[in-house]
N, C-alpha and C positions, 0 to 999 in steps of 0.2 A: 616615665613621666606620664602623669594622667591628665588629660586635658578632656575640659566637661563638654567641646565641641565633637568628640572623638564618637567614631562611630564602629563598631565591631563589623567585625568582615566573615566572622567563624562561618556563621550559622544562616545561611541567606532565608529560612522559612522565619526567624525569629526577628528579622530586622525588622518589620514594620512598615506603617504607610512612608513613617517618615523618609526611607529610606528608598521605595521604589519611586516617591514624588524626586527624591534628590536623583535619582537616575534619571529623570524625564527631562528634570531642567539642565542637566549637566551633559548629554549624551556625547559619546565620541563622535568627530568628526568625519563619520564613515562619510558623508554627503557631499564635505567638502574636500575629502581627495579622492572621489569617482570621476575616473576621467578614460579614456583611451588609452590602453598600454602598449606600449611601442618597444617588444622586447630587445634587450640590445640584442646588436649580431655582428659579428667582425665584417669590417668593411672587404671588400673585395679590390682590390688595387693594380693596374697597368706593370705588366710586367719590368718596363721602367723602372718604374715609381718603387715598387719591391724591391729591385736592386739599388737605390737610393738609398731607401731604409734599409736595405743593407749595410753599404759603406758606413750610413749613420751611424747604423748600431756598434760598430766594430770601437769608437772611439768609446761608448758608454757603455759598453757593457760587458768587452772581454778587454780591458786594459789590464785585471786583475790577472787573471789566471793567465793572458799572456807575457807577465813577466817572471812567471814563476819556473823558467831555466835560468836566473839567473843563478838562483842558490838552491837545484835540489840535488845534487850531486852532492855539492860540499854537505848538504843536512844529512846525505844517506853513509858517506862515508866521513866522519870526521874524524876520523882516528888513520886515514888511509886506505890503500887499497891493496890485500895481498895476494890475490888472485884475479887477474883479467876474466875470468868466468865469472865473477860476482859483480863485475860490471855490465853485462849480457845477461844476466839475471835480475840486475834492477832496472835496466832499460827495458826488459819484459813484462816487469812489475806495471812501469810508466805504462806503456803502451797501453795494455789491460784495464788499466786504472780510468784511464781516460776514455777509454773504448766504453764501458760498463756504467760512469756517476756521472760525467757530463755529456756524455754523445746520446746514450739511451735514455739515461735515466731522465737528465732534466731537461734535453733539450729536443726530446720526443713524447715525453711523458710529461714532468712537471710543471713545463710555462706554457701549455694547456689547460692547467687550473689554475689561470690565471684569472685575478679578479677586474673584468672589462678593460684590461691593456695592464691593471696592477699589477706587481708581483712582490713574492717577500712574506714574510710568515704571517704579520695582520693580515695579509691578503686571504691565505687559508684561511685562516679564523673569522674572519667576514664571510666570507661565504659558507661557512659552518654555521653560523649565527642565524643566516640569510634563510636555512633548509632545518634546522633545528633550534628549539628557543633554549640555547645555552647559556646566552648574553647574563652575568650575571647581574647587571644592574637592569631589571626586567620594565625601561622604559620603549619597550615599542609597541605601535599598537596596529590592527591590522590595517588602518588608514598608509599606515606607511610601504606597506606593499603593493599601491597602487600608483607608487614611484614610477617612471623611465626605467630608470638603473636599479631597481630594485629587481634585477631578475632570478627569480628558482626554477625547479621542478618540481611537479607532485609524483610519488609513487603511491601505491594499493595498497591499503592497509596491512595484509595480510606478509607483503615483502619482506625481505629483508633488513633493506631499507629503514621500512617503517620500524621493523623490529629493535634496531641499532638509535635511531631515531628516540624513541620509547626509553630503553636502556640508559643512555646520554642524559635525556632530561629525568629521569628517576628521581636522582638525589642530588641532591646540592655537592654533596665532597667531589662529584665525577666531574660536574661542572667547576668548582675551585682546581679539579688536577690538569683538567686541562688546559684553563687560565695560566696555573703555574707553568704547565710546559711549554705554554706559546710564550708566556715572559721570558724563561731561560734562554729559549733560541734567539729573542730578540735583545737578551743580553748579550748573549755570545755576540753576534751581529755589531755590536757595540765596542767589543772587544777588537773584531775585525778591523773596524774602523780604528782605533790603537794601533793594531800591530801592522798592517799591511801598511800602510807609509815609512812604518819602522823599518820594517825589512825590505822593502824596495827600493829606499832610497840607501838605505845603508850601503845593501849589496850592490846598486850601479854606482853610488859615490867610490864603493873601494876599487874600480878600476882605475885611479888614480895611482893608485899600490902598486900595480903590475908590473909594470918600465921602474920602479924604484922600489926593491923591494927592503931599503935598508929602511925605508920612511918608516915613521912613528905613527901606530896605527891611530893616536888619538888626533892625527890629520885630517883622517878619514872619518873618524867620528865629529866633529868639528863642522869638515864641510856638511855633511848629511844632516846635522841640527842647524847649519845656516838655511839651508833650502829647506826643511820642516817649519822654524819659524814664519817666513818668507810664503811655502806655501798654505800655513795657516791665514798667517795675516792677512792674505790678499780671495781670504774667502766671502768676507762681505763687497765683494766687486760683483760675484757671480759670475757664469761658464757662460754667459749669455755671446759676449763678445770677442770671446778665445775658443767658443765650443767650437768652432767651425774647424779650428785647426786638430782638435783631439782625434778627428777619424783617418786622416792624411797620416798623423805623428804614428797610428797604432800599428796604419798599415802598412807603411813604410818599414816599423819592426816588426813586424810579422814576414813582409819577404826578406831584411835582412838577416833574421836566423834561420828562415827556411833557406835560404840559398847561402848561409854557412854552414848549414848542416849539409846540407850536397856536396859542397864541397870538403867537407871534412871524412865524408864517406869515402868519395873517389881519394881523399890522397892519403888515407888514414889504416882505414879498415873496411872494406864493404861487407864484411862476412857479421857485423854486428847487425843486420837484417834476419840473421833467424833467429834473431830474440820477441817475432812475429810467433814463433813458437811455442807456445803457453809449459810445455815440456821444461824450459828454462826457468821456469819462476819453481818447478817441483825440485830442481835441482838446485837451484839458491837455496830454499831452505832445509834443503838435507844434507847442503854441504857446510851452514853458517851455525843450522841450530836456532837457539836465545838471540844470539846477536843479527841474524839475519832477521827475527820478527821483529826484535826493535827499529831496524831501521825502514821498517813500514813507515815509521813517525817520518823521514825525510822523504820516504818518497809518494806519501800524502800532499808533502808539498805541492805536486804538481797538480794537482786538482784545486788547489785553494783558489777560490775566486770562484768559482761554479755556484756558492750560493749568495754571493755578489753578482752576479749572472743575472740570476732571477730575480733577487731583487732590486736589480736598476731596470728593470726586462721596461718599464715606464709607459710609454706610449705605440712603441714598436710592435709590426704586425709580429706576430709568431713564426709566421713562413719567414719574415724576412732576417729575424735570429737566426733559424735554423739553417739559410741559405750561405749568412758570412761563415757560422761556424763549421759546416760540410766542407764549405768550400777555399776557405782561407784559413781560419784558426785553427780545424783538427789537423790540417794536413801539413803547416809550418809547425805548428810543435810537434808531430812525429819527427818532422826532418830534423829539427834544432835538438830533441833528446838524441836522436840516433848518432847524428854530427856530433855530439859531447862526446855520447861511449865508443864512436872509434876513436876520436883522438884518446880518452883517456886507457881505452885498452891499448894503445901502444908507451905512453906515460903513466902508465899507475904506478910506478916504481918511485915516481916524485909527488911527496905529501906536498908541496908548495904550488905543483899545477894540480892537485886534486882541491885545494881550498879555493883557488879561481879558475874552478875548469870550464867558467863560459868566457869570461876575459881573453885563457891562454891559448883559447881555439879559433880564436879570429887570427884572421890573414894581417899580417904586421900593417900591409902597406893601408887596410882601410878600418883600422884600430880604432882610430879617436873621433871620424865620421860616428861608428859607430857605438864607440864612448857617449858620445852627446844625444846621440839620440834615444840610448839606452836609460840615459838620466831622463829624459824629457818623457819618454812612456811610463817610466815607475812615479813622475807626477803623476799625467793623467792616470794610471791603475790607482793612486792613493785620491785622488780627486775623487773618482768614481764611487770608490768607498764611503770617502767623507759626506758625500751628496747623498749618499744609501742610509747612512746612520743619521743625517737630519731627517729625512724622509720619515725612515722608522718610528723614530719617536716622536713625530707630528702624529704618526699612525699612533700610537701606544698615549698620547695625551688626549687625541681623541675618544677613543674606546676607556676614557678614564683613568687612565693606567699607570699615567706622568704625569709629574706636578705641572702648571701654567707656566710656561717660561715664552721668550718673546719671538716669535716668528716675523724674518725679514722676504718679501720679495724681491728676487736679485734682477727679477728679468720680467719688461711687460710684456710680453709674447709669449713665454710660458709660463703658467703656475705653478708645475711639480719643480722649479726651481727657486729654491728657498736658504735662507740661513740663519743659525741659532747660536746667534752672540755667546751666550752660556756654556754653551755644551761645546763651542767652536774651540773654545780658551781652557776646557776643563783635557779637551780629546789631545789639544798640542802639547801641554803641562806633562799627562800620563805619556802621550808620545816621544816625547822627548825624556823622559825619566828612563824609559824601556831603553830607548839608543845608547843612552849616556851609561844608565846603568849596567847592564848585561855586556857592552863593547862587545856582542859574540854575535857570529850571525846564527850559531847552531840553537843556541840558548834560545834567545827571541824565534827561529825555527819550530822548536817544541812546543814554546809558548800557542805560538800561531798554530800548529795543527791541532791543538786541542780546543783550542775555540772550534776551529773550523769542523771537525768532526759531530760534535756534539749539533750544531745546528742543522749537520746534514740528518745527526738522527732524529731530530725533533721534527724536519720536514717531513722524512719517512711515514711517522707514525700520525702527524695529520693530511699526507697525501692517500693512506690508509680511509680515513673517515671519506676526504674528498671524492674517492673512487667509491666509497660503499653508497655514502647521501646525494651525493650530487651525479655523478656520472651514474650511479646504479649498475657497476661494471658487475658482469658474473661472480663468486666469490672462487672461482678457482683462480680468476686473472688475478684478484685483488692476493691471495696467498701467494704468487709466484712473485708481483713484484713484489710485496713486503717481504717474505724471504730471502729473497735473491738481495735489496738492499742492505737489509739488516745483517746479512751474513758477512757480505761485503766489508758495511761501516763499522760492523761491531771488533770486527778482525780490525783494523785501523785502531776504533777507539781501543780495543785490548794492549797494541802495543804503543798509544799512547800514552794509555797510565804508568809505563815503565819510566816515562819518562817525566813525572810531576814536578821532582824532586830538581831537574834539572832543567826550569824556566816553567814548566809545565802549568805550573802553580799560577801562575801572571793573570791567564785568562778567567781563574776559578775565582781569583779574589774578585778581581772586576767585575765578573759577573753576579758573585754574591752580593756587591756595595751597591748596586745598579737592583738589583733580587729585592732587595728589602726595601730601596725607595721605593722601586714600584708598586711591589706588593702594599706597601702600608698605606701608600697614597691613596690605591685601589680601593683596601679595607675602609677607609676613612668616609672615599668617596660613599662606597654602599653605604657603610653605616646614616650616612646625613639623607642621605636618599631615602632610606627606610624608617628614617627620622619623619621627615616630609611626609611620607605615604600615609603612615601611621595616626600621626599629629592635625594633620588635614580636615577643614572646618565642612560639613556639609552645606552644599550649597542652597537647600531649601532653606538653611537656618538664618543664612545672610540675607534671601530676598523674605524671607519673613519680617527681616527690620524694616521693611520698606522702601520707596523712594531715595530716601535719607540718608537709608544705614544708622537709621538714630543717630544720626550726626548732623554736621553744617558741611552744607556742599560748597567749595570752596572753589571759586575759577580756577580752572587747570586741568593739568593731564598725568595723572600718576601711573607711570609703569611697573608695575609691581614683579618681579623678575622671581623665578619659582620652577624648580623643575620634575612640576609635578604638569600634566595635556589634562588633568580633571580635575575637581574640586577646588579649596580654597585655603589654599598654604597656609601654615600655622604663623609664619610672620605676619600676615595682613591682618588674622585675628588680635593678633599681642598688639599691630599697630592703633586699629581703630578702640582698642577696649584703652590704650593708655591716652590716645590723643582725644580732642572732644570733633576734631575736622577731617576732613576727606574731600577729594579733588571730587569738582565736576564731572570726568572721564574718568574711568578706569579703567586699566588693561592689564589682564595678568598676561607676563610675558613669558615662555616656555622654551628656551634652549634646547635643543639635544641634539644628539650627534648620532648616528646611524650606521650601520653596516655596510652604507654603500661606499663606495668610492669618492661620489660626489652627487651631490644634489642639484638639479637646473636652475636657475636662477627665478625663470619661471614658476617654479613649484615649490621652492621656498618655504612661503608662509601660507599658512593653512589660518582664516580671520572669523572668527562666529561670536555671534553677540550670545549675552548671557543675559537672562530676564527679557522682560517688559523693555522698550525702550526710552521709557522715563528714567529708566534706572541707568542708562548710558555706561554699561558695563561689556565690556568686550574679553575675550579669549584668545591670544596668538599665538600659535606655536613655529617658531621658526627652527625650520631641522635643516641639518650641515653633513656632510660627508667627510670621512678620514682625510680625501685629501683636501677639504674647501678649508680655504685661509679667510682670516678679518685682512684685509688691507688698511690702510690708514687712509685711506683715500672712501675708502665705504662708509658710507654715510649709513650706520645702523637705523637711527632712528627715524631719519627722513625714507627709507623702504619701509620701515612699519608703518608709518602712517600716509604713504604711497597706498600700499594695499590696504590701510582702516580706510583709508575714502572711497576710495576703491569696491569695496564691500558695501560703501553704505550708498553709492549708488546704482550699482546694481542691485542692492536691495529694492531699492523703490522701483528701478527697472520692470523687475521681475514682477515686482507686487501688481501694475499698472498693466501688464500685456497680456494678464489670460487671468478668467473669471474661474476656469475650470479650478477642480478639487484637487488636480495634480500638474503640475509641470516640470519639465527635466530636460536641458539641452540636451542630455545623452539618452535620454529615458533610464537613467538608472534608480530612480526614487520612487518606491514602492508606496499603495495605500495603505498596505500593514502598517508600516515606518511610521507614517501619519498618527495612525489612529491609536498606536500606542504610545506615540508623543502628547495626544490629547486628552485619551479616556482614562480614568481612571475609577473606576466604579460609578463612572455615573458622578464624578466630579474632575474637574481641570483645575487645573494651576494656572496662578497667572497668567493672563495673557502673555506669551510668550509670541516675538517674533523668528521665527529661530532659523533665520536667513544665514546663510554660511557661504565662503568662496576660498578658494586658493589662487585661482588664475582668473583671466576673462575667460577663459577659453572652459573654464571647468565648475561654475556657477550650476548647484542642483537647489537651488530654490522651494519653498515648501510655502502654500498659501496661508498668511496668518491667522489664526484660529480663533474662531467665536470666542467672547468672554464668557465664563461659566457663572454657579452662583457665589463664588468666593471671588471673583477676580476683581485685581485692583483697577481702576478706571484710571485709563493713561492719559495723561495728556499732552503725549507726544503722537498718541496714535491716529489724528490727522494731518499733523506736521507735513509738510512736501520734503521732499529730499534735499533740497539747497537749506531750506531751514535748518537740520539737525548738520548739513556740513559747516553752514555759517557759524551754527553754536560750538560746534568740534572747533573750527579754526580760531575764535575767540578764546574756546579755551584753550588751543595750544597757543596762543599768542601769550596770552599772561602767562604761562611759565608751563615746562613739562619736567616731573622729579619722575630723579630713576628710585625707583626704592628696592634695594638690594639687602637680602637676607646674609646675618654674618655671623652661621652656626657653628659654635664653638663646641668642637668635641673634646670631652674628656674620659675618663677612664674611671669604674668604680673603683671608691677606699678598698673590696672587697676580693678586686679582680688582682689575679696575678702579677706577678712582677714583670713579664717579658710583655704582656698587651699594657703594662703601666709604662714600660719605656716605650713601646711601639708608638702609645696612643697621644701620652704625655710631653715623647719627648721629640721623638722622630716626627711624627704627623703634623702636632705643634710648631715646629722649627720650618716643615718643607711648609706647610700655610702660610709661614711669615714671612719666607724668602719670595714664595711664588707669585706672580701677576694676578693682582686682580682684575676680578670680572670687567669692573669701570674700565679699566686699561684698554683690557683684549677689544671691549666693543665702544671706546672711544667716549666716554660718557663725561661731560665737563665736570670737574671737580665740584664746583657750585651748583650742581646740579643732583648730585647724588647723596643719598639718604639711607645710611647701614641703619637696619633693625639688628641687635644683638641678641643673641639666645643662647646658651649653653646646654648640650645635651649630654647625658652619662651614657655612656655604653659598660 
């Protein structure tokens, strides 16, 4: 599409005046986010308080992977057991397994790269973003690194580092594969959330089976879809008012398996302690063969939840994960695995206790205690998940990635607790399809390892960059873990591909249907983005109109909404060339969304006028963080013009307290700055006031500048500061229009038939399901004003 406002980017020696004048009037708002950086740094906490957040953590973060004895026996053997050494040989497997992906790996290594208390694969990718410019949608600009929470590292050009660094941003396909690979993991992740309620409830519902085994399993299947419903539905209540009890419930099963596996040692077997012997796992598969690496897939089981681990990790000190799971979760699931394999090394002869051989190993006389309570932890382990996969994809619609769907907060006390009506009702539906459908807990077992394996490799391979960009670790450290990982997970995912065919398949599709929404969303998004960039009106050409804008200035406040921090979005042009009027005020408004975590409330919005101030033209850019939420209670529009007033009287503040040629609360506002804002060969532009803020606290003010021999004579530029608020509030008095761009992509006659379905049909459809913008930021219906545009890609 060729637009006559459109100005070439190619060749910067061929642009023209016209073009360095549009840079002068349009500058980034380097001025208005210099401020004092206050790098984060992990708080330092009362050894107390530590063990507080310990206990805390035990309910949010290891509910997953501690109910995962209920069914890894029955997934490693479901055909039976014909040799009690191959039960001493997968309790050696367990032991190792856990010893190696969740002791070392992520819970000394991995939720250290954590993003400022985040965790979870966005999290890697944020901070990737944060140290290298891979973000494909290339809105940030270095103002935004003058964030709080904006924290990096530099390293030496000549680094490594810098070398990987370089590589990364090269080409666009590196940055498209690695987008793909962080979407798969947080498909999988999605998947998680599917199946870990499946199989956790399933497997503590079937100990109903135990004491009656003529029952009809679809009993079992029955109650576990009553308590799935039940525990879906009761997710827009939020953990706010029950979370208290999820750390008591986890710990509570944590010492009852530990202290059934003690006892199942002394009365069983205690000789299944040299399966501490690594020796034992060389002889399981020299004595099993094919059939011993298959059943890697069950006894992966016992690690699942480890990258549910990390990403629920939330707000929680790191010491104080590291401390429950030392000290309470690695040591109760050695004892609960070791307790299985002597009982079942003296039972393995019975295929009926090898299918419930966590049920058959309980002491009779405190069975149904532990019945109940074993159901109430495979909630909270599914809870935990479920709150992990709205998390995610708040993260992944952020970063562009998800279509607009409706985020609820469940809880005023904490923000990372949230719920998504859409996705709540989409995860129970598949949830319940999984239980009903497969009635197998080995089936849905395979399912679930192969989710879970794949996200541990896709951690691998971006805790890989994390260690070379961020940490800048040696490159021998960074080859030992990624080998040692990848040999580890790869063996895992080897012998889960044996088993595709046999549930395996479950997490491939869901992550493919999950793959293509996002991806095409993703595509869509850039494409409008680079629509915008492109299409973009230079700003010396709009204050060339004048005053006016060749138009009638019309009482009011038009917020013109555009996600472009420069120039002048191609809808305001199509608006003012079709209509013959234009508001009193205007503000181009600038959304984005960032790499950090979260943004200060404080530092928000970044407010700079644009022209002369006859021309009553202003610039906002309000940036948000993965995890910041619109509440319904946010009053969008009343904080933007909190901080326009805001701005315009510290503007006149500033202008009235120093005569001098320079001013800067912080002194960070240079005479260069200045003088290339004014000169330009010996002619100026417009009187420009070009007064800028974010905060009170972060005001760098610049004296406004002589009119030259072209400049338009203001006459606002004696105005007092209450004058021009008087006239702002009059015009928001008569009316404020949100004016919101509504670009319609389509697909060339020319182009392929898979981007004609992607763009036509899929893109198309997720647009018309999804929340609009008005929705998300509260905007009254009578108040909002779609510009329509169609673009071809």
């Amino acid at each position: 599409m060729n637009l006559g406002g459109d100005i070439s980017e190619e060749n910067d020696t061929n642009k023209g005046s016209m073009w360095v004048l549009d840079q002068k009037l349009d500058q980034p708002m380097d001025e208005e986010a210099g401020r004092l950086r206050t790098m984060y740094r992990e708080k330092t906490f009362s050894s107390l308080l530590l063990l507080r957040f310990a206990f805390q953590s035990l309910g949010v973060v290891f509910g997953d992977l501690g109910t995962s004895p209920l069914y890894v026996f029955y997934n490693t053997f479901p055909r039976g057991i014909s040799d009690p050494e191959d039960v001493v040989g997968a309790l050696s497997l367990i032991i190792y397994s856990l010893t190696l992906i969740p002791l070392i790996k992520y819970i000394f290594v991995v939720c250290r790269a954590n993003d400022s208390g985040q965790g979870g694969t966005f999290a890697l990718y944020s901070l990737l973003c944060r140290h290298a410019k891979i973000k494909t949608i290339p809105n940030q600009h270095r103002t935004d690194e003058e964030l709080t929470t904006y924290s990096r590292s530099t390293f030496h050009e000549q680094s490594y580092a810098a070398k990987t660094k370089k590589w990364l941003e090269g080409h666009a396909s590196r940055k498209n594969t690695l987008l793909v690979l962080v979407l798969v993991g947080t498909c999988m992740v999605i998947g998680d959330g599917i199946l870990t309620p499946a199989i956790s409830v399933l497997s503590a519902a079937g100990g109903i089976k135990v004491n009656s085994p003529k029952m009809n399993n679809d009993y079992v299947i029955l109650v576990a879809v009553v308590i799935l419903v039940g525990l879906f539905s009761m997710q827009h209540y939020g953990t706010d008012k029950v979370g208290w009890l999820f750390a008591p419930i986890v710990l509570l099963w944590f010492l009852l398996i530990g202290g059934i596996g003690i006892f199942n040692i002394w009365k069983y077997d205690s000789s299944v302690l040299r399966a501490f012997s690594p020796v034992y796992i060389y002889r399981y598969f020299k004595r099993n063969g094919k059939e011993g690496w298959t059943s890697l897939g069950g006894i992966m089981l016992s690690i699942t939840g480890t990258e549910a681990l990390f990403a629920d990790l939330a707000h929680f000190p790191v010491s104080a994960v590291q401390i429950a799971f030392t000290t309470v979760v690695f040591p109760c699931l050695l004892l609960a695995y070791s307790g299985q394999a002597a009982f079942l090394v003296v039972h393995h002869d019975n295929d009926e206790t090898v299918t419930q051989a966590f049920y058959r190993s309980i002491p009779e006389k405190i069975y149904w205690p532990v019945f109940v309570v074993a159901t109430l932890a495979a909630i909270v382990a599914s809870q935990a998940t479920i709150s992990a996969t709205f998390s995610i994809i708040k993260q992944a619609h952020a970063l562009g990635c998800f279509p607009r769907v409706k985020v609820v907060h469940t809880s005023k006390k904490f923000l990372g607790q949230i719920y998504i009506p859409d996705i709540n009702w989409i995860l129970m539906i598949l949830c319940i399809a999984v239980t009903a459908g497969f009635k197998n807990q080995s089936q849905i077992g395979n399912a679930y390892g192969t989710a879970v394996v794949v996200v541990m490799l896709v951690t691998t391979l971006l805790m890989t960059l994390i260690m070379i960009l961020v940490w800048r670790c040696h490159w021998i450290l960074v080859v030992i873990f990624t080998g040692l990982s990848l040999v580890v997970e790869c063996t895992y995912f080897s012998a889960v591909l044996f088993k595709v065919d046999q549930g395996g398949w479950v997490p491939l599709v869901i992550a493919a249907a999950f793959l293509i929404i996002m991806y095409v969303w993703h595509y869509g998004s850039l494409k409008r983005y680079e629509f915008e960039m492109h299409s973009r009106v230079s700003m010396a050409w709009l204050l060339g109109l004048g005053p006016s804008l060749g138009l009638v200035r019309v009482p009011g406040v038009g917020l013109v909404y555009t996600e472009l921090a420069s120039g002048v979005p191609h809808i305001f042009s199509h608006f003012i060339t079709n209509l013959p009027a234009i508001h009193s005020v205007v503000v181009f408004v600038c959304v984005k969304y960032l790499p950090v975590y979260t943004v200060p409330e404080e530092e928000r919005f970044l407010v700079k006028r644009i022209g002369p101030k006859n021309f009553h033209m202003f610039r906002c850019v309000a940036r948000y963080g993965y995890k910041d939420l619109h509440r319904k209670d946010d009053d969008f529009e009343k904080k933007l013009f909190d901080n326009l007033f805001m701005f315009v009287r510290l503007e006149a503040m500033m202008e009235g307290c120093s005569d001098s040629d320079e001013y800067s609360l912080y002194g960070q506002q240079t005479e260069k700055s200045r003088e290339n804002l004014l000169n330009n060969n010996g002619n100026t532009s417009p009187s420009i006031g070009d007064f800028t803020m974010s905060t009170v606290d972060s005001i760098v003010p610049v004296r406004s500048p002589v009119n030259g021999n072209n400049t338009v004579t203001s006459q606002m530029s004696n105005q007092t500061e209450m004058d021009e608020l008087e006239f702002m509030n009059n015009c928001r008095d008569a009316g404020v229009v949100h004016i919101l761009g509504n670009t319609v992509v389509r697909a060339r006659r020319d182009s392929r038939f898979y981007k004609k379905i992607a763009v036509d049909y899929i893109y198309a459809f997720l647009r018309k399901v999804c929340r609009e913008h008005s929705v998300i930021f509260n905007v009254p219906h009578e108040s909002l004003l779609n510009v329509g545009q169609i673009f071809y890609v």
